[in-house]
KEGUPA-765358 format. One line per field, with one value per residue (C-alpha): residue number from 1; z, y, x. Coordinates in steps of 0.02 Angstrom, whole numbers, always signed. Layout:
N
i: NUM|...
up: Z|...
north: Y|...
east: X|...
***
This chain:
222
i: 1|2|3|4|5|6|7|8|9|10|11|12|13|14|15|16|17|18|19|20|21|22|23|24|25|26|27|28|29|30|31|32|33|34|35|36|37|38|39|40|41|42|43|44|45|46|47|48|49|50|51|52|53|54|55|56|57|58|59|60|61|62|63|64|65|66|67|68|69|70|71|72|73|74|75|76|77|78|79|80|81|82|83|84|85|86|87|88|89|90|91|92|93|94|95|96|97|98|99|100|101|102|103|104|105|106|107|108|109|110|111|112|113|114|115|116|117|118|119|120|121|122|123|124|125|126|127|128|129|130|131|132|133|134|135|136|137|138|139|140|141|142|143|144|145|146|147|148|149|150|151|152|153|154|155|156|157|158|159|160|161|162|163|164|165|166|167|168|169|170|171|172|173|174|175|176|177|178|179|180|181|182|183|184|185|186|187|188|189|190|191|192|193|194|195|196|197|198|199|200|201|202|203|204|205|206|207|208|209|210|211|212|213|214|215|216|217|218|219|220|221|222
up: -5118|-5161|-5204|-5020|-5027|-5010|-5184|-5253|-5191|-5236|-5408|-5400|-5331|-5495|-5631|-5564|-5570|-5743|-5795|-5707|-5836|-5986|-5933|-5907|-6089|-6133|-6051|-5941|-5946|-5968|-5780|-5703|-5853|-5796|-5616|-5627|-5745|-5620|-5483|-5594|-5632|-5450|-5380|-5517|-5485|-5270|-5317|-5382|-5271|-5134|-5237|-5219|-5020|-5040|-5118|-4996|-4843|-4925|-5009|-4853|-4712|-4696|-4710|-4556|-4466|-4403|-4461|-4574|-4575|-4692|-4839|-4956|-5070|-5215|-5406|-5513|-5668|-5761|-5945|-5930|-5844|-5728|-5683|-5626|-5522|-5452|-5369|-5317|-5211|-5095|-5056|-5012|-5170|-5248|-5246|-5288|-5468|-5400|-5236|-5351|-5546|-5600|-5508|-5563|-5739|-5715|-5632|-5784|-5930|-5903|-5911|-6064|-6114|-6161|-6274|-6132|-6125|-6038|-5869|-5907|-5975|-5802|-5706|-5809|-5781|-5575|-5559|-5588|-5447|-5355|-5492|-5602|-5688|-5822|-5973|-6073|-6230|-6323|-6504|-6658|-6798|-6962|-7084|-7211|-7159|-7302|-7324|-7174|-7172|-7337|-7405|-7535|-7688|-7758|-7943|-7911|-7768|-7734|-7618|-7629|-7523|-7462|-7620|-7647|-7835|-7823|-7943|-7857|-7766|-7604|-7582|-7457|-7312|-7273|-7450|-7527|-7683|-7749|-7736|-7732|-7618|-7438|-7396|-7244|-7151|-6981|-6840|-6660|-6511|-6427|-6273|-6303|-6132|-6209|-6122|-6231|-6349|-6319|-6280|-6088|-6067|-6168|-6112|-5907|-5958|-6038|-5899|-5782|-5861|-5870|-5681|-5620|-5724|-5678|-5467|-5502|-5559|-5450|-5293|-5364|-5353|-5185
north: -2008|-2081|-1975|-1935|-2016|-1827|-1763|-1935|-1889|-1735|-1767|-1917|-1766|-1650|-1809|-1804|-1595|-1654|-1758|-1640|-1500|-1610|-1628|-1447|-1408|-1518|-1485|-1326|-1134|-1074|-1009|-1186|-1209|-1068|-1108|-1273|-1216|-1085|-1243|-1360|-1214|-1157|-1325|-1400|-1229|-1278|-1454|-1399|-1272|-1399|-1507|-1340|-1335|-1514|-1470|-1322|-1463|-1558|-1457|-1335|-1359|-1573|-1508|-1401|-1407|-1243|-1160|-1030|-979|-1037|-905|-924|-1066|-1060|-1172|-1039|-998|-873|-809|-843|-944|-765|-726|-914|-922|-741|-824|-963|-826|-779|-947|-989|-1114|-1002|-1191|-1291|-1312|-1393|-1460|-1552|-1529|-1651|-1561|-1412|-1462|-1530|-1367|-1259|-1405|-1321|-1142|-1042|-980|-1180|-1176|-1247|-1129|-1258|-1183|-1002|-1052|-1128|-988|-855|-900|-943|-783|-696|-790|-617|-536|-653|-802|-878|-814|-958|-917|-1046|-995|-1087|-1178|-1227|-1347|-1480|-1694|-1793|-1973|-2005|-2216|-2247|-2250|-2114|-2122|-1926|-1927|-1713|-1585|-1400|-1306|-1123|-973|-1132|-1184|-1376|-1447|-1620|-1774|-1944|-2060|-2147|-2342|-2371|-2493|-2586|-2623|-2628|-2519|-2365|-2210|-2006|-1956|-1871|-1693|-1596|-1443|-1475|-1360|-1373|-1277|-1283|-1185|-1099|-1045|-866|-840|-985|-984|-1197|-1315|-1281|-1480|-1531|-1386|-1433|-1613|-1576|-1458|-1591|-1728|-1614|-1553|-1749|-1790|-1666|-1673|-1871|-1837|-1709|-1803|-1965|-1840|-1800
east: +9978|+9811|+9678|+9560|+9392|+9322|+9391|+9321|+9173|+9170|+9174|+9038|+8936|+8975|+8938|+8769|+8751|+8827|+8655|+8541|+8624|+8601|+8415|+8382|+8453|+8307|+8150|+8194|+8223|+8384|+8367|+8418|+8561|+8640|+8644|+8710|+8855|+8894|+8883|+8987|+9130|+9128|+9148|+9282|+9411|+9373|+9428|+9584|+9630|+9621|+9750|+9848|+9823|+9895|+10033|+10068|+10065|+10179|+10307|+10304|+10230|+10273|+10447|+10435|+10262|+10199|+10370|+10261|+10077|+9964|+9933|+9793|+9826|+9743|+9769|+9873|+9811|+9936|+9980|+10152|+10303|+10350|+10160|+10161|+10326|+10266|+10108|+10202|+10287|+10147|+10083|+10278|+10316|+10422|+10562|+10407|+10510|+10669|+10605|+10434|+10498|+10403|+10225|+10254|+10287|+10135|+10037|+10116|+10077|+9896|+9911|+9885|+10044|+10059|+9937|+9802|+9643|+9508|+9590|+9567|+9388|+9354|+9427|+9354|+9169|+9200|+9274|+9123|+9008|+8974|+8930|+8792|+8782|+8835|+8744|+8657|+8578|+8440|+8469|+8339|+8442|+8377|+8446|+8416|+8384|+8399|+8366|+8259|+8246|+8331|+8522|+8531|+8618|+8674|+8730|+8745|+8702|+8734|+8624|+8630|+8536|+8427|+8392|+8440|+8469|+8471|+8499|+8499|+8381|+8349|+8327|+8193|+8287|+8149|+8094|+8242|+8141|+8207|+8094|+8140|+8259|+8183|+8226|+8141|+8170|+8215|+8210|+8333|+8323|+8495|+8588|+8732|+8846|+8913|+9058|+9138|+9003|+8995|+8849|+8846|+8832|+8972|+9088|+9083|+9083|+9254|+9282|+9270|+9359|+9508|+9529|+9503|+9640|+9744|+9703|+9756|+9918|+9934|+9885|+10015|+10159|+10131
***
């Protein structure tokens, strides 16, 4: 089964909340950061669980329409093999493993008793949409540039307590001349999501990557 045009969609919708969240870690309070990670998370773990419905209309309901009624359907995410069959139970997939082997290999290749934690990430921070939030933090880092516009050649260096001992030289590129190597302090303001302690950009974009991967393959076994 092809992927529908609405999950497609869908996810042309979150690459753009993607770029608005990589501008707001650069010119914007950490207000709007935190409410487009919450957007990104929500809407990525809604994604999947309608992969899940999918999967319930095909594995259960295709095979004899209006037989059952619909329970909630929603993508597992479990800490091990029995927790995952167990909520397979309720949403009436308990055979999903020998009726669909290969999709639920698939659904369980994910969870975190495989050594997968970018699911329980996900789930971990949607979970929490009554309550607040996601907490993004803007912490100050300091460190040390050195050879700003020139290749640097370092015969020795140890630095120590901030304290740099250094024995080399830089080679201007423009000139081609040698002249003393250039150190300076630099300063960064960056935005740290705290419930994975990650760059808040980088972590949905790998979020988000992931789960259209994984609603792909799920939709192609279907």
């Amino acid at each position: 089964m092809a992927v529908p045009v609405s999950i497609d969609t869908q996810f042309r919708q979150l690459n753009k909340r993607l770029k608005d969240l990589r501008e707001a870690g650069r010119n914007t309070s950490v207000d709007e950061e935190e409410v487009l990670v919450a957007d990104i998370c929500n809407s990525t773990l809604l994604v999947l669980d309608k992969a899940m419905n999918a999967v319930w209309k095909s594995v259960v309901d295709d095979r004899n329409p209006g037989a059952r009624s619909k329970p909630n359907v929603y993508f597992p995410v479990c800490v091990s093999r029995e927790r995952l069959l167990k909520r397979l139970e309720p949403m009436q997939m308990l055979d999903l493993p020998d009726i669909k082997p290969g999709l639920f290999d698939l659904i369980e290749s994910v969870q975190e008793y495989n050594g997968e934690l970018w699911l329980k990430s996900l789930y971990g921070i949607a979970q929490v949409r009554h309550e607040r939030y996601p907490a993004v933090e803007r912490r100050e880092e300091h460190g040390w540039a050195l050879g700003r516009d020139q290749d640097v050649y370092i015969e020795h260096m140890t630095i120590n307590n901030g304290q740099v001992n250094f024995r080399g030289h830089g080679i201007n590129r423009e000139t081609g001349q040698s002249e003393p190597a250039r150190f300076e302090l630099i300063r960064e303001v960056r935005s740290v999501l705290e419930d994975v302690g990650e760059d808040p950009h980088e972590f949905c974009s790998s979020i988000l990557q992931k789960a259209k991967v994984l609603a792909s393959k799920m939709y192609s076994h279907l």
